[in-house]
C-alpha positions as a Python dict, from the first residue, in 0.01 Angstrom:
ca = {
    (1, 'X'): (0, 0, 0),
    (2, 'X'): (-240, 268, -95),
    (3, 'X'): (-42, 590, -182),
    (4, 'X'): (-199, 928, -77),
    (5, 'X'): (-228, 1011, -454),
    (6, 'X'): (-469, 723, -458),
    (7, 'X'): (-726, 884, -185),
    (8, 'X'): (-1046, 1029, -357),
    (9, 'X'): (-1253, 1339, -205),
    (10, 'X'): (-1399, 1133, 12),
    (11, 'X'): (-1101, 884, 151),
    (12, 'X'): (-966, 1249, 211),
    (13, 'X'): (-1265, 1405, 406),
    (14, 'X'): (-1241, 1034, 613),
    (15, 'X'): (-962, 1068, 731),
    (16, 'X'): (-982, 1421, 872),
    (17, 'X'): (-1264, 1369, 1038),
    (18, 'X'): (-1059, 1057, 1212),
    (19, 'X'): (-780, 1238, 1267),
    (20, 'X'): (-1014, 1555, 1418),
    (21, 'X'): (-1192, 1279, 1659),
    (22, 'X'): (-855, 1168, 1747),
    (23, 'X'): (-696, 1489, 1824),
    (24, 'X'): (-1000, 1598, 2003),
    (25, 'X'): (-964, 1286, 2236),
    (26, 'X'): (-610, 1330, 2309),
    (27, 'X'): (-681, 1687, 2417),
    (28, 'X'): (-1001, 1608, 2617),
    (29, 'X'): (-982, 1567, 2959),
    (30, 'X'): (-1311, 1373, 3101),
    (31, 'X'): (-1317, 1464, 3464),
    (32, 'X'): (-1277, 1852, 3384),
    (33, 'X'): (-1530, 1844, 3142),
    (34, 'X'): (-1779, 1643, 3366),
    (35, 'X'): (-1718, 1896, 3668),
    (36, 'X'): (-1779, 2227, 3462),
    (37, 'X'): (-2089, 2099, 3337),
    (38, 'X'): (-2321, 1901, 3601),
    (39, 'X'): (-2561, 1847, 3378),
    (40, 'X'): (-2321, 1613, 3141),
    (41, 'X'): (-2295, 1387, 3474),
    (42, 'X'): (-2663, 1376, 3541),
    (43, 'X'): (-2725, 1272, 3163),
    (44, 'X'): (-2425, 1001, 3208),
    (45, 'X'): (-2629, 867, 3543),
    (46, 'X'): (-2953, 833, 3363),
    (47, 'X'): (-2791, 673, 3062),
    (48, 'X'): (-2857, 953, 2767),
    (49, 'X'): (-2462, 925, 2699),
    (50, 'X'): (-2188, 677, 2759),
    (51, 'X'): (-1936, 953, 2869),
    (52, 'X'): (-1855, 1339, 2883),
    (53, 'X'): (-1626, 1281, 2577),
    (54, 'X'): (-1973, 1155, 2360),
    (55, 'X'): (-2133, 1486, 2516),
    (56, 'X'): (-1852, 1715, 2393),
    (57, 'X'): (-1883, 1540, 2047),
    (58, 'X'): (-2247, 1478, 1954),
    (59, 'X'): (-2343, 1792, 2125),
    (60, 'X'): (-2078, 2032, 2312),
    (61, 'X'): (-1824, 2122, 2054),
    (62, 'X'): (-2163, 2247, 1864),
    (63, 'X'): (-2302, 2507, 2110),
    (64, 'X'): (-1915, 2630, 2226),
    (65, 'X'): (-1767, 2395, 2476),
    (66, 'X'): (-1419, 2359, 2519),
    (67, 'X'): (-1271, 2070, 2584),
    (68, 'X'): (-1108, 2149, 2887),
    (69, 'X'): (-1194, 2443, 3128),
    (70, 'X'): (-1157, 2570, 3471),
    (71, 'X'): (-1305, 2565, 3793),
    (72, 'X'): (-1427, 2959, 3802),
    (73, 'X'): (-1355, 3176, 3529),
    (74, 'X'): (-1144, 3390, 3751),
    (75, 'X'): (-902, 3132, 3910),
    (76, 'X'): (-733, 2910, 3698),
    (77, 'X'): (-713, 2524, 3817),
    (78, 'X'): (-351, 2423, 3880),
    (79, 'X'): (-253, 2087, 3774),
    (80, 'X'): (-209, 1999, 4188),
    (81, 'X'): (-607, 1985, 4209),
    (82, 'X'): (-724, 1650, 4255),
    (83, 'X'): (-1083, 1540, 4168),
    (84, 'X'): (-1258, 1255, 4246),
    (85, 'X'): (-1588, 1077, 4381),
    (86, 'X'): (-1651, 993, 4697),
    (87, 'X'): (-1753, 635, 4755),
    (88, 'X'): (-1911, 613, 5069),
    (89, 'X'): (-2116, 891, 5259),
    (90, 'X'): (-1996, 1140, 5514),
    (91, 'X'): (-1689, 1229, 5350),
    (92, 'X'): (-1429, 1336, 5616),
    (93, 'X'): (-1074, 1348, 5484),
    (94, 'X'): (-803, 1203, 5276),
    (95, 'X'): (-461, 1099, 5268),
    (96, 'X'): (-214, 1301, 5077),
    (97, 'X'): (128, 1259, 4961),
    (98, 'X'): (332, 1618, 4973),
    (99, 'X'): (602, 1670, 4739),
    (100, 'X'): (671, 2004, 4818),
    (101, 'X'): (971, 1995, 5080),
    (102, 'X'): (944, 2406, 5277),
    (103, 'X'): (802, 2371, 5574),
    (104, 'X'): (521, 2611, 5537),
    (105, 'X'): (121, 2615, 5640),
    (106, 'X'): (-134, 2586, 5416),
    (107, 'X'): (-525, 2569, 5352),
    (108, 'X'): (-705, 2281, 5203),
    (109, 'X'): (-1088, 2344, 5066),
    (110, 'X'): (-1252, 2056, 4956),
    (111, 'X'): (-1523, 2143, 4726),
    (112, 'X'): (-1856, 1898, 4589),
    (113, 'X'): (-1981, 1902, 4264),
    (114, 'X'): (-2367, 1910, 4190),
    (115, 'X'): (-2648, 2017, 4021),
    (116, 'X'): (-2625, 2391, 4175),
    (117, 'X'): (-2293, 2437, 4046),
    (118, 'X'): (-1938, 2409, 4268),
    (119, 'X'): (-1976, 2440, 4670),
    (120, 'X'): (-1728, 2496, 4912),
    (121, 'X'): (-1798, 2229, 5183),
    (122, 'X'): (-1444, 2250, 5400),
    (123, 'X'): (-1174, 2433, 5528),
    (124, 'X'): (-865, 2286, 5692),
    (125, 'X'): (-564, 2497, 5782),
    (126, 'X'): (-279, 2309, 5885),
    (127, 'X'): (116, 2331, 5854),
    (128, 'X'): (341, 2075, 5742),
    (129, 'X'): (616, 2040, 5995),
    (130, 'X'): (346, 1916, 6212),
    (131, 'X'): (104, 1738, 6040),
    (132, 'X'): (335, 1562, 5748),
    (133, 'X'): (561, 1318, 5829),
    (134, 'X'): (787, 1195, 5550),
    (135, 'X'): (577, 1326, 5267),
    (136, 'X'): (250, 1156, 5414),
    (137, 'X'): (-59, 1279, 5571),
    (138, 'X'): (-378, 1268, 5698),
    (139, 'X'): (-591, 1616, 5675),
    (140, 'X'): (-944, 1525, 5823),
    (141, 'X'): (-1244, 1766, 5847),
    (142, 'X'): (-1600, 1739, 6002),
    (143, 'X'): (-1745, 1437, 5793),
    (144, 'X'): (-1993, 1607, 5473),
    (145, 'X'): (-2269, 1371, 5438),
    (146, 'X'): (-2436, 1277, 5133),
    (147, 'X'): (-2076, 1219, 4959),
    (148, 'X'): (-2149, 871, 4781),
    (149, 'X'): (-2114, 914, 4405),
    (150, 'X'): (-2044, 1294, 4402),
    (151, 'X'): (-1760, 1508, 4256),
    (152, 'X'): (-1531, 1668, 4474),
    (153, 'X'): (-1234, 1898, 4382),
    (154, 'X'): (-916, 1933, 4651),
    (155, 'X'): (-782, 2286, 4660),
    (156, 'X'): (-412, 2326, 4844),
    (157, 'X'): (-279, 2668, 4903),
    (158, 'X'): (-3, 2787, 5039),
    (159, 'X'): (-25, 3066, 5324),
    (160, 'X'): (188, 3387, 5452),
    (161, 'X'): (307, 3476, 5728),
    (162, 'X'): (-36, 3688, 5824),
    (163, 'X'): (-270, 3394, 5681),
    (164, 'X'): (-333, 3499, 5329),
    (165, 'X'): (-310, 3270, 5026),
    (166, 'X'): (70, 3256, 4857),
    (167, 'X'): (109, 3012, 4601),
    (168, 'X'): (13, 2696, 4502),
    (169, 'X'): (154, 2364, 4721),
    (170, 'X'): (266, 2036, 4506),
    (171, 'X'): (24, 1736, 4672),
    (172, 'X'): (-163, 1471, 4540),
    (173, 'X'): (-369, 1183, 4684),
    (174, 'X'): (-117, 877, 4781),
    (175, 'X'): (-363, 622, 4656),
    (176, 'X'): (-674, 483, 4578),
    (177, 'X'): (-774, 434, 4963),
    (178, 'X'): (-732, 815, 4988),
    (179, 'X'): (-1096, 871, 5109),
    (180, 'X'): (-1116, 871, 5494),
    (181, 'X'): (-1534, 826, 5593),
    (182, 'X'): (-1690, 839, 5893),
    (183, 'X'): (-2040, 735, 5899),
    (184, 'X'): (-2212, 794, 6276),
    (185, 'X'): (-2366, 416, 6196),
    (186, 'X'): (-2180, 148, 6124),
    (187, 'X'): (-2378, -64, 5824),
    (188, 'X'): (-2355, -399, 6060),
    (189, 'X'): (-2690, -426, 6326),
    (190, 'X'): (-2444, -544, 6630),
    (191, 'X'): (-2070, -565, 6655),
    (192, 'X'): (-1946, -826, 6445),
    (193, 'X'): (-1636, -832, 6649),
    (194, 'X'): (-1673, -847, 7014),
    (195, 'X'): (-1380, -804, 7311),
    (196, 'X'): (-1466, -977, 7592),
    (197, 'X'): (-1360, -981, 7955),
    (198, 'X'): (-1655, -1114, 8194),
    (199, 'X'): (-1469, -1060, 8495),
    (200, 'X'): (-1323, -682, 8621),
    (201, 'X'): (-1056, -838, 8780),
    (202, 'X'): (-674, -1040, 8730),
    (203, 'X'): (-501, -1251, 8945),
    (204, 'X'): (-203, -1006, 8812),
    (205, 'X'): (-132, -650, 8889),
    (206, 'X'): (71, -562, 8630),
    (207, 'X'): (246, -192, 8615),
    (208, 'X'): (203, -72, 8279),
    (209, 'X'): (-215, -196, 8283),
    (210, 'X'): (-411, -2, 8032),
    (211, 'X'): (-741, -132, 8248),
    (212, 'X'): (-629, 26, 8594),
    (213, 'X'): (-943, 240, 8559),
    (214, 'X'): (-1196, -56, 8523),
    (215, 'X'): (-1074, -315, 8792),
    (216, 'X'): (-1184, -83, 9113),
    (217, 'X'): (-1453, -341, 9190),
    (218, 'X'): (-1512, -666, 9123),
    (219, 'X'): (-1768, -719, 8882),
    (220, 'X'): (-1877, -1016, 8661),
    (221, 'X'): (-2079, -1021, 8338),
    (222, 'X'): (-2420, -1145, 8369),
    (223, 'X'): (-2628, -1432, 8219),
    (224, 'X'): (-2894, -1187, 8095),
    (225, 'X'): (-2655, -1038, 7924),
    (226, 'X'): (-2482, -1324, 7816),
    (227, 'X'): (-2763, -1408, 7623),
    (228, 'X'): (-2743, -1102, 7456),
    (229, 'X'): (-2414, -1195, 7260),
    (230, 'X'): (-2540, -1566, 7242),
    (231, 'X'): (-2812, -1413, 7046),
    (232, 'X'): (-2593, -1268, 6771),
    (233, 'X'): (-2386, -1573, 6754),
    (234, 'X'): (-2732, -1759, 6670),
    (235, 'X'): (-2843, -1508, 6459),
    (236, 'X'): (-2487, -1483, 6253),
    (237, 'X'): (-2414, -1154, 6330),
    (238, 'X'): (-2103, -1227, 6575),
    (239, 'X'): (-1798, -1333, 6337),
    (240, 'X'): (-1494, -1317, 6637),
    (241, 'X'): (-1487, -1304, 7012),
    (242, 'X'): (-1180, -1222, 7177),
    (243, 'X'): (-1050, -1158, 7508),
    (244, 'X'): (-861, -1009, 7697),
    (245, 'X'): (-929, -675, 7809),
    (246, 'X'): (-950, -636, 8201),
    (247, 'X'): (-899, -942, 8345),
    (248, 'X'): (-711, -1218, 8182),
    (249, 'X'): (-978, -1497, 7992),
    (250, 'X'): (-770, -1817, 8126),
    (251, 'X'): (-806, -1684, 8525),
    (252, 'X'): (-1204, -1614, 8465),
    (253, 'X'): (-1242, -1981, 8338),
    (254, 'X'): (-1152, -2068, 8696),
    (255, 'X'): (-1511, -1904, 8817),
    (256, 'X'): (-1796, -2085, 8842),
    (257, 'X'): (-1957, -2002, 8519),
    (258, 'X'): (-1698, -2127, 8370),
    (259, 'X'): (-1650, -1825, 8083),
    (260, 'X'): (-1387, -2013, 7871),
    (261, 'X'): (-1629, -2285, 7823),
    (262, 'X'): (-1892, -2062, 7730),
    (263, 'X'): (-1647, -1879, 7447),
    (264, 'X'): (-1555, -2214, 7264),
    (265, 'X'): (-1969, -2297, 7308),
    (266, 'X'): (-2042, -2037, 7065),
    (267, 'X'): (-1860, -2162, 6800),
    (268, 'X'): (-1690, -1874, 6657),
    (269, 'X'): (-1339, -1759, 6549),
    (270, 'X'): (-1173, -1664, 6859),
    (271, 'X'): (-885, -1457, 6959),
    (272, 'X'): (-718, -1450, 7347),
    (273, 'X'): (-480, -1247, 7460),
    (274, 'X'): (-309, -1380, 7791),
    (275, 'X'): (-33, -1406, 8070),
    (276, 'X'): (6, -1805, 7997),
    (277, 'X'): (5, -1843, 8451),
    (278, 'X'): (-302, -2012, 8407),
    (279, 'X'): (-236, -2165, 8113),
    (280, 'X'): (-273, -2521, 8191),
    (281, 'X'): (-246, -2866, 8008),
    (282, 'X'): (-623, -2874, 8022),
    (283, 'X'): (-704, -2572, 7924),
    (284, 'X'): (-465, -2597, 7651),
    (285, 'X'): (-593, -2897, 7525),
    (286, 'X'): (-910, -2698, 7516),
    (287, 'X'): (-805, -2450, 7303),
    (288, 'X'): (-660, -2639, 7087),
    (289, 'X'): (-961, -2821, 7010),
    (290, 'X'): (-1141, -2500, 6978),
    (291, 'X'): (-1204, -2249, 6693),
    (292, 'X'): (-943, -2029, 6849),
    (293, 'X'): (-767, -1864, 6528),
    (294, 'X'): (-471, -1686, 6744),
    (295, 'X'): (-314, -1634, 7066),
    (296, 'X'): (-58, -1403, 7198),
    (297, 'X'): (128, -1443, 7522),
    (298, 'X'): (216, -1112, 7702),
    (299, 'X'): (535, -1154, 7869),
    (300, 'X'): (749, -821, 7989),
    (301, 'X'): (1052, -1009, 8037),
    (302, 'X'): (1273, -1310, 8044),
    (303, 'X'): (1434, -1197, 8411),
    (304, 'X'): (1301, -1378, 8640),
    (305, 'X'): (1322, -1077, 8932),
    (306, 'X'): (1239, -814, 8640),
    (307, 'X'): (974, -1028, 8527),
    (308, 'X'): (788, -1048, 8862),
    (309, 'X'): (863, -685, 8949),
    (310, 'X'): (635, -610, 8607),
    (311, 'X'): (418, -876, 8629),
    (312, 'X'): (309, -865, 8991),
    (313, 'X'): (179, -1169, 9190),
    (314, 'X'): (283, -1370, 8857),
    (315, 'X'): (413, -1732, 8898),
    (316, 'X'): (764, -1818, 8858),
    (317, 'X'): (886, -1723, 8548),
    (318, 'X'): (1035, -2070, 8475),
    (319, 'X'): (633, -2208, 8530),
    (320, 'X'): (546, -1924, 8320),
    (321, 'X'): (762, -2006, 8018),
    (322, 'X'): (690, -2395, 8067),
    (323, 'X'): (328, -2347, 8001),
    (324, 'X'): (364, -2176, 7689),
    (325, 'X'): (619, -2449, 7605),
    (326, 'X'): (402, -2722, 7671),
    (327, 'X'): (81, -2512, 7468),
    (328, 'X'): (350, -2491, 7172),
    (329, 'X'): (451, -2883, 7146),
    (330, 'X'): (80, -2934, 7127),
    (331, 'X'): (-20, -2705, 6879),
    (332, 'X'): (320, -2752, 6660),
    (333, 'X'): (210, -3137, 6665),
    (334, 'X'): (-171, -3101, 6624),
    (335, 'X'): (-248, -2737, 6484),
    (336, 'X'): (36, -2652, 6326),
    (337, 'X'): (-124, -2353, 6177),
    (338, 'X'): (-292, -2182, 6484),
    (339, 'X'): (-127, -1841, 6476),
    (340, 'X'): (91, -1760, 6763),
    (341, 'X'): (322, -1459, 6862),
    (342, 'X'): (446, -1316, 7171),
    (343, 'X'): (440, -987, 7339),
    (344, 'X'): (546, -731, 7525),
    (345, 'X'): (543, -320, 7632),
    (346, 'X'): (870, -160, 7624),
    (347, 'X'): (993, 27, 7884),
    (348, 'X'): (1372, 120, 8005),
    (349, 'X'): (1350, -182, 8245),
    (350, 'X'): (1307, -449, 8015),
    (351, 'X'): (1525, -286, 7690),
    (352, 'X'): (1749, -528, 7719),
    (353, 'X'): (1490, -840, 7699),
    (354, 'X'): (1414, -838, 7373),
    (355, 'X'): (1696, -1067, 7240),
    (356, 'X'): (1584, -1337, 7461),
    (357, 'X'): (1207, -1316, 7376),
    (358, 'X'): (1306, -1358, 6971),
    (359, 'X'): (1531, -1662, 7127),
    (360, 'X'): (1222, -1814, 7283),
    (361, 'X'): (1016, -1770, 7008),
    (362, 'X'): (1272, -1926, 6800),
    (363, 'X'): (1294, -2228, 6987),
    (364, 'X'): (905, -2311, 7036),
    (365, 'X'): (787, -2222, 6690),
    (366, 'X'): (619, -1886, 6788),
    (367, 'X'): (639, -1702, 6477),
    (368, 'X'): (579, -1360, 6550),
    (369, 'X'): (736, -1135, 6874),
    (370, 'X'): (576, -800, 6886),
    (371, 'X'): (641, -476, 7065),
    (372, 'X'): (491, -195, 7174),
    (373, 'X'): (577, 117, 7316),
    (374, 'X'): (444, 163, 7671),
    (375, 'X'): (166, 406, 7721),
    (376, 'X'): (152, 554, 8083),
    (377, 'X'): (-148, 579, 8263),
    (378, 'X'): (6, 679, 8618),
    (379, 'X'): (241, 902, 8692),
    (380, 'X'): (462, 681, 8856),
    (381, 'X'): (528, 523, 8576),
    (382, 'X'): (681, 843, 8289),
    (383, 'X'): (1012, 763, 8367),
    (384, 'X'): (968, 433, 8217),
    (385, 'X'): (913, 560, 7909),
    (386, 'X'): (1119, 517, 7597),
    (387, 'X'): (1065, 790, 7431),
    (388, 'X'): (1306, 969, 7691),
    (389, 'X'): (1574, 705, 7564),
    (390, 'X'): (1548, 777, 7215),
    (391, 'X'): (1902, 665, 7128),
    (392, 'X'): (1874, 377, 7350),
    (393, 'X'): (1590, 240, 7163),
    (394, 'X'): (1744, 246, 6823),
    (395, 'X'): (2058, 101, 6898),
    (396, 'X'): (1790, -187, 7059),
    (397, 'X'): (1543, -191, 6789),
    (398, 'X'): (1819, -249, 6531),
    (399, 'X'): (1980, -568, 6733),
    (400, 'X'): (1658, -722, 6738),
    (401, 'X'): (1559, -618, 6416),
    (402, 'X'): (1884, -827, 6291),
    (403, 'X'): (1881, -1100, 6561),
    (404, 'X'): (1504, -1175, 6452),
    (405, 'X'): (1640, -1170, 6077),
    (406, 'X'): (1842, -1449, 6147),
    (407, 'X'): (1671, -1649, 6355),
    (408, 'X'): (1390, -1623, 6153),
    (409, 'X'): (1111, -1488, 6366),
    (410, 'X'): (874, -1222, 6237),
    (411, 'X'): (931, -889, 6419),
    (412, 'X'): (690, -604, 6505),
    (413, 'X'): (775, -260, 6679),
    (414, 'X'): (783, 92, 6649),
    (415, 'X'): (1022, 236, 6416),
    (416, 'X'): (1238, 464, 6589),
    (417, 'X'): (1208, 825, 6547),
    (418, 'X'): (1338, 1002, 6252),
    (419, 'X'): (1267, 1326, 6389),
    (420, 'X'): (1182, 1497, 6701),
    (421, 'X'): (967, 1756, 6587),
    (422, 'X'): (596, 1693, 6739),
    (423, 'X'): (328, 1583, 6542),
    (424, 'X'): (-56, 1633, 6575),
    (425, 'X'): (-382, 1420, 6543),
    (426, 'X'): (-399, 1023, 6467),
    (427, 'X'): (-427, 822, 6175),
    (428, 'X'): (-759, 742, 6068),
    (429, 'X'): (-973, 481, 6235),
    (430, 'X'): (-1147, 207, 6135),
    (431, 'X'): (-1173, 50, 6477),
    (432, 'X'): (-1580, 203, 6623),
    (433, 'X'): (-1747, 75, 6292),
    (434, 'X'): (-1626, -308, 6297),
    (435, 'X'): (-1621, -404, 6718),
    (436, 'X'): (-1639, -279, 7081),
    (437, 'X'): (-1542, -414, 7451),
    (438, 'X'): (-1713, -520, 7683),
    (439, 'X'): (-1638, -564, 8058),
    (440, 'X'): (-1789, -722, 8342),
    (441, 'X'): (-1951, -437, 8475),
    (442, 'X'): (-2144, -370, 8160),
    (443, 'X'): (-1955, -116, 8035),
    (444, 'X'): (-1981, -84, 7668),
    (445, 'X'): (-1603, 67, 7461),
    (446, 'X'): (-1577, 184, 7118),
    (447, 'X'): (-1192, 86, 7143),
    (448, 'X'): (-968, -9, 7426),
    (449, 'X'): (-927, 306, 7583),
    (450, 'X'): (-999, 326, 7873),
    (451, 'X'): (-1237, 637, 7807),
    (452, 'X'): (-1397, 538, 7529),
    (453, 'X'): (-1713, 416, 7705),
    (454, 'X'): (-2028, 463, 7501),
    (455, 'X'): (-2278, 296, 7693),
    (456, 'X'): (-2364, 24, 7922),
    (457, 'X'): (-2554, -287, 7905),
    (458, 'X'): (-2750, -213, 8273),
    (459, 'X'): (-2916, 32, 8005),
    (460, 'X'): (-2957, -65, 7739),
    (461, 'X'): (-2866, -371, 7488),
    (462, 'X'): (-2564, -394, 7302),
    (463, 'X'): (-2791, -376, 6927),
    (464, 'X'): (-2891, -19, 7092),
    (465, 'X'): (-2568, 105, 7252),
    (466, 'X'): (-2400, 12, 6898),
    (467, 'X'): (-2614, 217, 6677),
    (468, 'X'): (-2717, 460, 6966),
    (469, 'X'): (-2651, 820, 7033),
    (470, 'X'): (-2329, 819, 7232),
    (471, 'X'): (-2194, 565, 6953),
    (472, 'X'): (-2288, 776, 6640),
    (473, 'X'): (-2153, 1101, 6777),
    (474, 'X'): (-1788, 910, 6871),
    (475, 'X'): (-1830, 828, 6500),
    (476, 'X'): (-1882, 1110, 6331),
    (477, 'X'): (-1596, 1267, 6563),
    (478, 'X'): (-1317, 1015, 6546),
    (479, 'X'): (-1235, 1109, 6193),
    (480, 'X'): (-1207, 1478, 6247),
    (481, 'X'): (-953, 1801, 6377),
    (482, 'X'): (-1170, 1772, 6718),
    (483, 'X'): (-1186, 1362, 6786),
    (484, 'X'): (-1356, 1234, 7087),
    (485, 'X'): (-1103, 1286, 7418),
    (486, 'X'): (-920, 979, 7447),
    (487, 'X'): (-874, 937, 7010),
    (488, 'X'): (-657, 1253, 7113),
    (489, 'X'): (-411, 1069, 7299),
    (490, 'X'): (-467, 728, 7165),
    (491, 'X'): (-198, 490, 7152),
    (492, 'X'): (-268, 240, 6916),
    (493, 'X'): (-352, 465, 6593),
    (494, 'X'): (-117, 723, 6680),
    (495, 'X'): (154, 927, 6503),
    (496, 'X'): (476, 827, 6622),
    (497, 'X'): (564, 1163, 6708),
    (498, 'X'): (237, 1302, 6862),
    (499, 'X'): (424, 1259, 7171),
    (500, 'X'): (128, 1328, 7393),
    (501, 'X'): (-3, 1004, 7333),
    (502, 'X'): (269, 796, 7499),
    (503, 'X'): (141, 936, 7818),
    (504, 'X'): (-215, 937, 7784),
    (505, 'X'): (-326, 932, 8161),
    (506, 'X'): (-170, 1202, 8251),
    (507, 'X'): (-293, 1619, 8273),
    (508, 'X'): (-261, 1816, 7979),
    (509, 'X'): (21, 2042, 8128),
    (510, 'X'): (171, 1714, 8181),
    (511, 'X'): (157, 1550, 7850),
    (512, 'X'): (289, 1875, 7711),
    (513, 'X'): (600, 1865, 7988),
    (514, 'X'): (632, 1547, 7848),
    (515, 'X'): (650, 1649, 7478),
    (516, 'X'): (916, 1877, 7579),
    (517, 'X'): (1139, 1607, 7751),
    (518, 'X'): (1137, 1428, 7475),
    (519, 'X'): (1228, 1733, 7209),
    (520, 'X'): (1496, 1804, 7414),
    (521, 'X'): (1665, 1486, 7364),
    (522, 'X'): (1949, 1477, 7025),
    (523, 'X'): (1861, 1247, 6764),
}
């Protein structure tokens, strides 16, 4: 052991100059130091230093820096402010995790980092009772381009009554997918994942349709632009196909081209969605053999009457059921790991059905029943709704929640409300940048809803309409306080209680009625 009485001049000068390095690390903070000075960050990008901390040593400390700083010399950085770099361009929001429990508004700036010095580049105002549910959030902006690589610092303030800043709020970022982008062009040349329905028309009529609007004519896709999407698949830019959308995939096989056939002749992953009445040995034997990766059978009940009433000019019930019976045995005895679940929208009618569709499942191997809430596109069809049974649904939910538990069948469905206090906006979407629909009349969807048309292939191809105009601008909007009209009320990346968007075809005045009906109710 060397004793301290041991240490000559120099051992002595050593060690404080160790110690000194090590105290000035501990007390350095990297990110502060690389915002207050730009020009640190440009040297670290072109490689003159390893890191702001090698800056502050070799050169800052010299000429006066501190190790830590603030943003302007007049405001003082609370500890709340979170700073990071974007990774992608066009920058348009992030998800936050609020600590802070009052129910008070606020006002986010977001602020970018550069060579000019610190730039305000957004302002969100928002209030929590609305727009944070259970501590998370998702504050979006109009998307700030040029974002990849730079520094941005978050700024959350709390507001008074007349609009004016009041205190610091307590939020950070809930994780490292915080950063919400929205690029107007997607970096794939053509949709890599296609829905498909080549015929604008069902041998169903089902109530609750989300594709009322597009079955008003007969229409059936053509072979020109068939060709178009056979292209992709022989250029390897089409990954999935999938149908269906507005007219079920198994009934258009039935036509004479035959559209079935010419999925499975494209050889790629495929997904189908379907009401199992035309589900025959054949054409399950077909599918089988195919690369289809999943299917899901929609069926709205296990009553025969109720079943038919939903589902109407559907088969028997009993015919129904034994064709998705007979597509089970085949694929539990020959492709055992073809992904199957079963489906259907809740409504008050068919509440008490979901027992017996986790029974069904159980007994044919399906491994997943899913739920979703019905969204209304009629007005004949609100009072279906249950989000005016909000009791009624949990007591349900919680049945099947436990009767799936032991049965051991994987269940999907809303959770039920915690609160009835409304809720704005949508969660962020992913959906316009991966796929779109489309239908036999050419139309051309960024999503499934039904107003989300961006083009259509009488026009122009489905390379241009997916990198075109009306596509970038649904973009660059979907991400943002002002989203495209039907992201408003969309159903499928909603909040649970944005209660608008359970009734999405309906007026303005009455989705807001509707709201109301459903505050009204006691939790």
């Amino acid at each position: 052991m060397t004793m301290l009485s041991d240490w000559t001049p120099a051992t002595l000068s050593g060690f404080k100059a160790r110690f000194s390095d090590a105290f000035a690390r501990a007390m350095f903070d990297e990110q502060d130091y690389r915002l207050m000075h730009p020009d640190v960050e440009h040297a670290i990008n072109e490689g003159i230093v390893a890191s702001g901390y090698q800056h502050f040593r070799d050169y800052g400390r010299a000429v006066g820096w501190t190790a830590r700083t603030w943003l302007r010399p007049d405001v003082l950085l609370p500890q709340t402010v979170v700073i990071f770099k974007g990774a992608d361009d066009y920058l348009s929001g992030i998800k936050i995790k609020c600590i802070d429990r009052e129910a008070v508004n606020y006002q986010l700036d977001v602020h970018r980092v550069g060579a000019k010095g610190v730039e305000k580049v957004a302002r969100v105002a928002f209030d929590r009772e609305s727009e944070i549910d259970r501590g998370l959030g998702c504050i979006m902006w109009k998307p700030i381009p040029r974002a990849r690589g730079k520094l941005f610092v978050i700024r959350l303030m709390r507001l008074d009554d007349k609009g004016n800043p009041a205190g610091l709020a307590d939020f950070r970022l809930s994780g490292a997918d915080a950063q919400v982008f929205s690029a107007p062009t997607s970096k794939f040349a053509a949709p890599p994942l296609l829905g498909f329905s080549p015929v604008t028309q069902c041998n169903l009529n089902c109530i609750h349709c989300i594709s009322r609007s597009s079955r008003k004519k007969v229409s059936e896709f053509s072979d020109e632009w068939w060709r178009q999407i056979e292209d992709l698949r022989a250029s390897n830019q089409l990954y999935q196909i999938g149908g269906d959308y507005s007219g079920d995939l198994l009934y258009a096989q039935g036509k004479p081209k035959g559209w079935l056939d010419r999925m499975i002749a494209l050889n790629v992953g495929m997904q189908i969605t379907t009401h199992a009445n035309n589900l025959t040995f054949e054409i399950a034997d077909k599918l089988i053999k195919s690369k289809l990766q999943a299917i899901l059978f929609s069926i709205d009940s296990f009553d025969p009457e109720e079943y038919r009433g939903i589902r109407k000019g559907a088969l028997p019930l009993d015919q129904v059921l034994f064709n998705i019976a007979q597509f089970m045995r085949m694929r539990n005895s020959r492709r055992p790991s073809l992904k199957t679940s079963l489906s259907m929208v809740l409504m008050r009618r068919n509440l008490n059905q979901l027992i017996p569709a986790i029974d069904f499942a159980a007994e044919h191997g399906i491994e997943v029943v899913s739920w979703a809430h019905l969204m209304v596109f009629t007005p004949d069809m609100v009072e279906e709704s249950l989000m005016l049974d909000v009791r009624g649904y949990r007591a349900a939910y919680e049945a099947a929640m436990e009767h799936a538990r032991k049965k051991g069948v994987a269940f999907w469905a809303p959770t039920p409300l915690l609160t009835l206090k409304p809720r704005k906006g949508h969660l962020p979407c992913p959906v316009p940048w991966s796929g779109a629909i489309v239908t036999g009349d050419g139309d051309v969807r960024a999503c499934c809803m039904p107003e989300s048309v961006v083009g259509n292939l009488n026009e122009q191809s489905l390379k241009q309409i997916w990198n075109g105009e009306r596509m970038q601008a649904f973009r660059a909007a979907v991400n943002t306080p002002d989203p495209p009209s039907p992201c408003k009320v969309c159903g499928i990346y909603r909040h649970e209680n944005n209660f608008e968007t359970f009734v999405p075809g309906l007026s303005k005045a009455e989705r807001e009625a509707f709201a109301a009906r459903v505050m009204a109710q006691q939790v």
